[in-house]
N, C-alpha and C positions, 0 to 999 in steps of 0.2 A: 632479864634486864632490858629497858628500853632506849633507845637511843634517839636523840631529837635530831631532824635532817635539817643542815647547815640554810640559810636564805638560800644562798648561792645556788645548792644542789634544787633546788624547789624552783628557783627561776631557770635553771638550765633545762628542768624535765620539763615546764613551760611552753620555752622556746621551741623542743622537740617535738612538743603535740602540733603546736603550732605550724609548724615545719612541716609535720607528716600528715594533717589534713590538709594542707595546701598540695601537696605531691596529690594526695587521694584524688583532691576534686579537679586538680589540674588532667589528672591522668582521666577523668570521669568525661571532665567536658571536650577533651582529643577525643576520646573513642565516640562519642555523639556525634561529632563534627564531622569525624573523617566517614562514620556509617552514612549519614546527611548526605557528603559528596558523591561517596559512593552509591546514591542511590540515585543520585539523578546523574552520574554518569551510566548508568544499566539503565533507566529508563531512558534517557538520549539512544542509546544503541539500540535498543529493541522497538522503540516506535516506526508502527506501523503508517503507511500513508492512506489517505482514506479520497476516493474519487469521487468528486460529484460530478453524477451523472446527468447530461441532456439528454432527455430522449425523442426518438421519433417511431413513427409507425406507417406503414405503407400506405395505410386506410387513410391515410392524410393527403394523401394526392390521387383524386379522383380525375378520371381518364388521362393523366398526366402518362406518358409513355416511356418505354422500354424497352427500343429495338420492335420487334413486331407484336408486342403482350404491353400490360399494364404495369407498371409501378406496386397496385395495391399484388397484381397475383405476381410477378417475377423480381420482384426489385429489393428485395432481401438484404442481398449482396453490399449495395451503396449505402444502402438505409442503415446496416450494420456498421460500416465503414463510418459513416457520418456519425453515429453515435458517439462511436472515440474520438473522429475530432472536433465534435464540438466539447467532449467532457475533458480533454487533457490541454485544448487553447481555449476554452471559453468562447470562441469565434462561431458565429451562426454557421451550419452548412445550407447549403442548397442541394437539396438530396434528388429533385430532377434536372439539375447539373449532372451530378455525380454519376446519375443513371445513363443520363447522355452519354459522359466519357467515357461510362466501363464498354459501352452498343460500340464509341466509336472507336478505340483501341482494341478491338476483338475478344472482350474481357466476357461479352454475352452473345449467346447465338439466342436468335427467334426458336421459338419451341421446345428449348433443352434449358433454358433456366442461366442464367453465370457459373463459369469458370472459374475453377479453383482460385485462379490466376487474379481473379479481382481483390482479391483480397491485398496481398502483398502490392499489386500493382496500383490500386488506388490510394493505398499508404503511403507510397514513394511521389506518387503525384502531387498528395498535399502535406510534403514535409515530414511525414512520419514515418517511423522506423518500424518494422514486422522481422518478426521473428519465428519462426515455423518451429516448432513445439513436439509437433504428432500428437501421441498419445500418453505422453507423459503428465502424469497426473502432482508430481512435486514440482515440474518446473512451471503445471497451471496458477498451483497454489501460490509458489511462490512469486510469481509476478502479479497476483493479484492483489499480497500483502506489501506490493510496491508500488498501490496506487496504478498497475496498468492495467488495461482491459484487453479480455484473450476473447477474437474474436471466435466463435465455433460454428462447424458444419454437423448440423445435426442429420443422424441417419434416421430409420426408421425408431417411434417408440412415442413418448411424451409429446415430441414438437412437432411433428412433420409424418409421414406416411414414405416418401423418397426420400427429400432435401431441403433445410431449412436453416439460414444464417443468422445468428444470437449472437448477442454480446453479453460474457462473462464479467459482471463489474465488481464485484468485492465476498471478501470473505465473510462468513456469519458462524464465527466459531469456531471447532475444531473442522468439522467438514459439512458445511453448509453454505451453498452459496446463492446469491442473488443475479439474476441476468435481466437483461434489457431485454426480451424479446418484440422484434421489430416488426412483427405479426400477429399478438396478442398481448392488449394491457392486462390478460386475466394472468395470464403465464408469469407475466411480469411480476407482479404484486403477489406471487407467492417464491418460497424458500425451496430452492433445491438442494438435493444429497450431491455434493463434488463426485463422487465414487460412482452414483447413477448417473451424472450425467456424462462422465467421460467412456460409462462403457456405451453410451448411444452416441458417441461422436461416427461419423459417415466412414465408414471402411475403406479403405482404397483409396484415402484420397491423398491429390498430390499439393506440389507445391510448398509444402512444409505440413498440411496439414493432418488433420483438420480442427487443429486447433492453435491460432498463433497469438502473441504477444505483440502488443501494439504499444506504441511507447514515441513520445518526443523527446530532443536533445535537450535535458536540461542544465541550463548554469551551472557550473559546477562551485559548489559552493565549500565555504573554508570550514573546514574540520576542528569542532571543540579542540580549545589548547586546554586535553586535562592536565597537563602537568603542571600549568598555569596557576590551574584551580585547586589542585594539591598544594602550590605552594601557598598561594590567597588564604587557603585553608590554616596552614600554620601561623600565617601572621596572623588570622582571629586566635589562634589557641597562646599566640606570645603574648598577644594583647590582654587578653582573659588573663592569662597568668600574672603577668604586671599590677595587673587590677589587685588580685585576692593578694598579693602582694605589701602594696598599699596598705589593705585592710586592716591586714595582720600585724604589720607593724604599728 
């Protein structure tokens, strides 16, 4: 026996679909939205700062001096130094200034090259902050995925024969990195291993080093309001649903 379904029941089961594709697409277009948010709230958190770097090289100041030596064979030290503050204020240095002040603050002795001590010391002289590291190869990396450059004392190996001062500017990967060095552009324009270069950092050395974190005070700046943007989030998803709303009626 067959039974005919009332209007009623046929407009009711209707309204039901109706009803329950609107929950589907409603429910569809929240999980898109709030993924969306969610993704550029993790990329906000995980962005990396990226430094542009000014550079310089000793070979740029001929017979320019440095205590009882030259600039181009002793002057490492400032020329390192001045790389970070021209790449983290944008501000020109004068890198035989620099050389003068490390001679005139006892930062270089005639015949032994600069002191650990220029490093830190010429930081504090023009505004910038130094952080003495060692030989810690997570906390190299990690200031360097914060946009700072770690200045290094290199031993014997790749750069040097005794003693030779680099600037460590940015990461290139998982463990690769790029340095200023401020006694060869060839050095420079190529990619070193982080792992090699920290086990040639200079032995014994002091002051924090021989590899520090150099860094300026920066603004402190206001902190995404995600909760803000979660809720921003919901009123697109009320709105969307008013919409198909609408439609459906």
């Amino acid at each position: 026996m067959y039974y005919v379904k009332s209007r009623s029941y046929l407009e009711g089961t209707m309204r039901l679909n109706k009803m329950t594709g609107r929950v589907i697409a409603t429910m569809g277009i929240a999980a898109m939205m709030m993924t969306q948010t969610a993704g550029v709230m993790a990329a906000e958190q995980t962005e990396s700062k990226q430094l542009k770097v000014v550079y310089y090289n000793q070979a740029d100041y001929p017979g320019k001096k440095i205590g009882g030596s030259t600039i181009q064979a002793a002057g490492c030290g400032p020329t390192a130094v001045a790389v970070c503050y021209s790449s983290l204020t944008g501000k020109k240095a004068d890198v035989p200034k620099m050389c003068k002040q490390a001679y005139k603050h006892g930062w270089y002795y005639t015949g032994q090259g600069c002191s650990h001590s220029v490093v830190p010391g010429l930081s504090k002289l023009y505004g910038m902050q130094c952080k003495g590291l060692g030989m810690d190869k997570d906390a190299v990396e990690k200031a360097l995925r914060a946009g700072h450059p770690v200045v290094a004392l290199m031993g014997p190996g790749d750069f040097t024969k005794n003693g030779h001062f680099v600037v460590l500017t940015r990461m290139v990967g998982k463990d690769k990195v790029k340095i200023a060095d401020v006694g060869s552009r060839a050095r420079t324009a190529e990619t070193w291993s982080l792992k090699k270069v920290i086990r040639q950092g200079k032995e014994g050395a002091n002051a924090g080093g021989p590899f520090w974190e150099i860094s300026v005070k920066e603004e402190k700046q206001e902190e995404p309001d995600y909760k803000q943007k979660m809720l921003d989030g919901h009123k697109n998803i009320d709105a969307v649903t008013n919409a198909i709303d609408k439609i459906a009626d």
